[in-house]
C-alpha positions in Angstrom: 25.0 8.5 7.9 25.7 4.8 6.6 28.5 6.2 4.6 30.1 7.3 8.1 28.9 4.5 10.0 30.4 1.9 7.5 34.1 3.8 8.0 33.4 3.8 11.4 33.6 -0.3 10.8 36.1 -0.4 8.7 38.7 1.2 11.0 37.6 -1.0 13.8 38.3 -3.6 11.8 41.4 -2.5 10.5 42.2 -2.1 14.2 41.5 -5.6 14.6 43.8 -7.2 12.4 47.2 -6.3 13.7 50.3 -6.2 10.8 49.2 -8.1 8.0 51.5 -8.1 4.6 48.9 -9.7 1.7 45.5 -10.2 1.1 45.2 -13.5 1.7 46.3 -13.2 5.2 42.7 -11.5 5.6 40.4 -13.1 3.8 39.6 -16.2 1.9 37.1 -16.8 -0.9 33.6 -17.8 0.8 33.0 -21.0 -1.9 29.9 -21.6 0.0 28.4 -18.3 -0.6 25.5 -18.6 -3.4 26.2 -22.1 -4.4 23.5 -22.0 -6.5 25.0 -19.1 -9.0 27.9 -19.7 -11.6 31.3 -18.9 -10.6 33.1 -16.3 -12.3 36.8 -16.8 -13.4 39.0 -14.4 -12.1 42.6 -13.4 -11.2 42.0 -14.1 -7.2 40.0 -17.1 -6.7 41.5 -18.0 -3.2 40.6 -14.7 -2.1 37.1 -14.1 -3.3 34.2 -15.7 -4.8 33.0 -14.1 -8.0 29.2 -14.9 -9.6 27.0 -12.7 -12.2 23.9 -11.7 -10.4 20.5 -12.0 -12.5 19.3 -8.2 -12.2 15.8 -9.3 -10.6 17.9 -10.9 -7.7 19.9 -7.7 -8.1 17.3 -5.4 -7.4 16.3 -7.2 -4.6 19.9 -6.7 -2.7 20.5 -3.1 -3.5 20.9 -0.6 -0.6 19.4 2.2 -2.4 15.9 1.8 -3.7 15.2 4.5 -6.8 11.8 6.4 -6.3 9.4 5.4 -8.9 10.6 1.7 -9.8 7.7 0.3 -12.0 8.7 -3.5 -11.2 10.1 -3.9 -14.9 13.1 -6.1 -15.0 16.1 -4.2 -15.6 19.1 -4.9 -17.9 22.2 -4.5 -16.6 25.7 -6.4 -15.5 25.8 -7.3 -11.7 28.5 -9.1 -10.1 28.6 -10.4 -6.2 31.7 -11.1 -4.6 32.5 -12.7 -1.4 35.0 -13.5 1.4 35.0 -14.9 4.5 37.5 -13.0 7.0 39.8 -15.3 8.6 41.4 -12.6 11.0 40.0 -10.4 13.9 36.6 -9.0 14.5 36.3 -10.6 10.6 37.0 -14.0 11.5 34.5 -16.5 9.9 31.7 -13.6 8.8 31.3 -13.1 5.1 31.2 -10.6 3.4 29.4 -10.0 -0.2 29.9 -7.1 -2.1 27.3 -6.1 -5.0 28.4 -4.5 -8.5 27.3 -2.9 -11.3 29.1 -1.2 -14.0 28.1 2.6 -14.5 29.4 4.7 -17.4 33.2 3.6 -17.5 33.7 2.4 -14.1 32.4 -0.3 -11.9 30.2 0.4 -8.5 29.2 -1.1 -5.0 25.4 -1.3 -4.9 25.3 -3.8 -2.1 27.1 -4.6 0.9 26.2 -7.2 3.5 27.7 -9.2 6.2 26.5 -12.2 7.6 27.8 -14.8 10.3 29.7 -17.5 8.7 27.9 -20.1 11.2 24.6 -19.1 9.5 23.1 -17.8 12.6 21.9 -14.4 10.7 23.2 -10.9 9.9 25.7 -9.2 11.7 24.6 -5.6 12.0 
């Protein structure tokens, strides 16, 4: 059901946007999002914010919970990135996206979006 309910966002806000030819016409990195986590390097800084996630803080933000956790710190890469929308229903919420790599290839854990004005979540 959250798998259908999160497309069911994403074409509304799709919908929202109008014609848009690039990226950055969309979104723009959220440099205020986890100030107090290293930045990444990477390819697209104007567009996103990249930090390595400590796995205990990691844990603590993942949408599915495994059954039988024993509270052990995990090992493990995970990445956050973040942009702020700057176009439509988007405009001015931020979104952070939650990685982790698994075998070969790299997967959302996470997703959250919260008001850019710091008011709370946006459901």
């Amino acid at each position: 059901m959250v798998r259908f309910n999160t497309l069911i966002a994403m074409n509304q806000f799709n919908a929202s946007l109008g014609n848009v030819t690039s990226v950055e016409d969309v979104f723009e990195a959220a440099t205020n999002w986890k100030p107090d986590l290293k930045e990444e390097k990477n390819a697209h800084s104007a567009e996103f914010r990249l930090v390595e996630v400590p796995a205990d803080m990691a844990k603590d933000q993942e949408c599915v919970q495994t059954q039988g956790e024993t509270g052990k710190k995990e090992k493990g890469e995970f990445y956050g990135a973040a942009v702020r929308g700057k176009l439509g229903d988007g405009r001015n919420k931020v979104m952070s996206l939650l990685w982790t790599k698994e075998g070969k290839y790299w997967k959302i854990i996470a997703i959250r979006i919260d008001d850019g004005s710091d008011a709370g979540i946006v459901p």
